[in-house]
N, C-alpha and C positions, 0 to 999 in steps of 0.2 A: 221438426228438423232444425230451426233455427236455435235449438234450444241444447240439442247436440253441439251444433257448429260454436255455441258462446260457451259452451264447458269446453272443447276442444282449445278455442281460441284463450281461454282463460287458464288453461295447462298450460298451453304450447307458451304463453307470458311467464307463466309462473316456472318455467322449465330453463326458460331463457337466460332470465332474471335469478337463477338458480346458477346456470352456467356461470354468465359473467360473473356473478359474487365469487364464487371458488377460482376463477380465474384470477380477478383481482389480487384474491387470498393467494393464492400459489404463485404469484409476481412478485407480491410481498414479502410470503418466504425466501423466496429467491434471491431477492434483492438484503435481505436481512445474512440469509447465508452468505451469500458474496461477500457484506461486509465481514460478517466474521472472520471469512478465511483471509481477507487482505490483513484485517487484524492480527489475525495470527502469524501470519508471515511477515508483517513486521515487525511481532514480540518475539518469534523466533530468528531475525536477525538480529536483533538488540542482542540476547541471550549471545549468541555464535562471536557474536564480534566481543563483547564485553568478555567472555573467556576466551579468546585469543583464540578459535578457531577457526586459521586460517582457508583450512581448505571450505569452507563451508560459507563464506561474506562473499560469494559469489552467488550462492543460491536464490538470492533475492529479486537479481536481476534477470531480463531477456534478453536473449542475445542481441536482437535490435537496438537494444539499451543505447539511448544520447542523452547526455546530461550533461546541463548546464549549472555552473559555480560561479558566482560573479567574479569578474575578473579572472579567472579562469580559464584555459582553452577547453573547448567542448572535450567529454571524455565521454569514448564507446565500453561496451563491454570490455574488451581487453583491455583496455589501458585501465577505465579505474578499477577493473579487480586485482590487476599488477598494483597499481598505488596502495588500495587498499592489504592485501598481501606483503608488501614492504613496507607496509606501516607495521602490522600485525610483528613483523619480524624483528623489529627494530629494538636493540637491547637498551638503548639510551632511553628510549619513553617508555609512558605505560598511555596506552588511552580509555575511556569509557565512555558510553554513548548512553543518553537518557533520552528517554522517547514519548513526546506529548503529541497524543492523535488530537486536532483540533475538529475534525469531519471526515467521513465518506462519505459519496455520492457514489453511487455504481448503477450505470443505465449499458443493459445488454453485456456486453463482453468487456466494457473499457469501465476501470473503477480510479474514481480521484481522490486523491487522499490530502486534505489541508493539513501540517504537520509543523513540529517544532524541534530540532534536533538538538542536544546542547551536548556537545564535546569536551572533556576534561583532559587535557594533555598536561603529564605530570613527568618532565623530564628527572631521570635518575639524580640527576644532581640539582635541582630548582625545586622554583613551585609552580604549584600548579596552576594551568589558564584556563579558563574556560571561555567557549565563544558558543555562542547561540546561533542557530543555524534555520531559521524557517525557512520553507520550503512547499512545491506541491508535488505529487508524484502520480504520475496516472500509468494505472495496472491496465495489463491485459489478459484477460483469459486467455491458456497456453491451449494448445492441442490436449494437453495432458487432461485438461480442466484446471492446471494449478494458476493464481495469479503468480504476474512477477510487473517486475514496474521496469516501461519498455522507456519512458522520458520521464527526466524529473529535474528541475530549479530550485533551486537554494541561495540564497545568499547567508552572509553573517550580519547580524544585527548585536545593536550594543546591547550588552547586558546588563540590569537586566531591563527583560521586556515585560 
């Protein structure tokens, strides 16, 4: 009988230790997916804003959206997709955004992105400026499943960095 009970107890380990390992692995996945798609939602706002697709530099954000710009007053959802839409609109500039992902971190539903923004604004009649913009931005997992990034800080740092 004891000889049963030590194959049983020697399954019932090996089943265990079986579980946890594919658990591990499928948190991994997970965590691997989630970055990608935060990735991807912020290569497909690069793309939207850099061709002047205004209706679309909103998609990024959550309506909860608070974000801070150094010296800046805090801006909600509404107001900086109204900024960012009246930038877009503006016949005197052109802008363009370059996007350096420095990390993601994504634990459960809340994903943080260490970043570096650099903005080219190239007024019709001038040259062009550039200002470096790091920043961090933490995503949420929406209802939908899609991320959007609910807060984010930024400052401008001298260029270059």
């Amino acid at each position: 009988m004891s000889m049963k009970r030590a194959q049983a107890g020697a399954f019932t380990a090996a089943f265990l230790a079986l579980l946890l390992s594919a658990s591990h692995a499928s948190a991994a996945d997970s965590t691997n997916a989630a970055q990608d798609q935060i990735r991807a939602e912020l290569e497909k706002w690069t793309r939207d804003f850099n061709s002047g697709a205004a209706s679309e530099v909103c998609s990024l954000f959550a309506p909860d959206l608070i974000s801070n710009f150094r010296g800046e007053p805090e801006d909600t959802y509404n107001s900086l997709c109204a900024n960012l839409q009246m930038a877009l609109a503006d016949p005197a500039k052109a802008y363009h955004y370059d996007l350096e992902i420095k990390e993601i971190i994504v634990s459960g539903d809340v994903g943080v992105v260490r970043l570096v923004w650099t903005l080219k604004v190239r007024p019709k009649n001038g040259s062009e400026q550039t200002k470096r913009e790091p920043g961090l931005d933490i995503f949420r997992r929406q209802p939908d499943g899609s991320w959007k990034i609910s807060r984010y800080m930024a400052y401008e740092a001298p260029y270059p960095m």
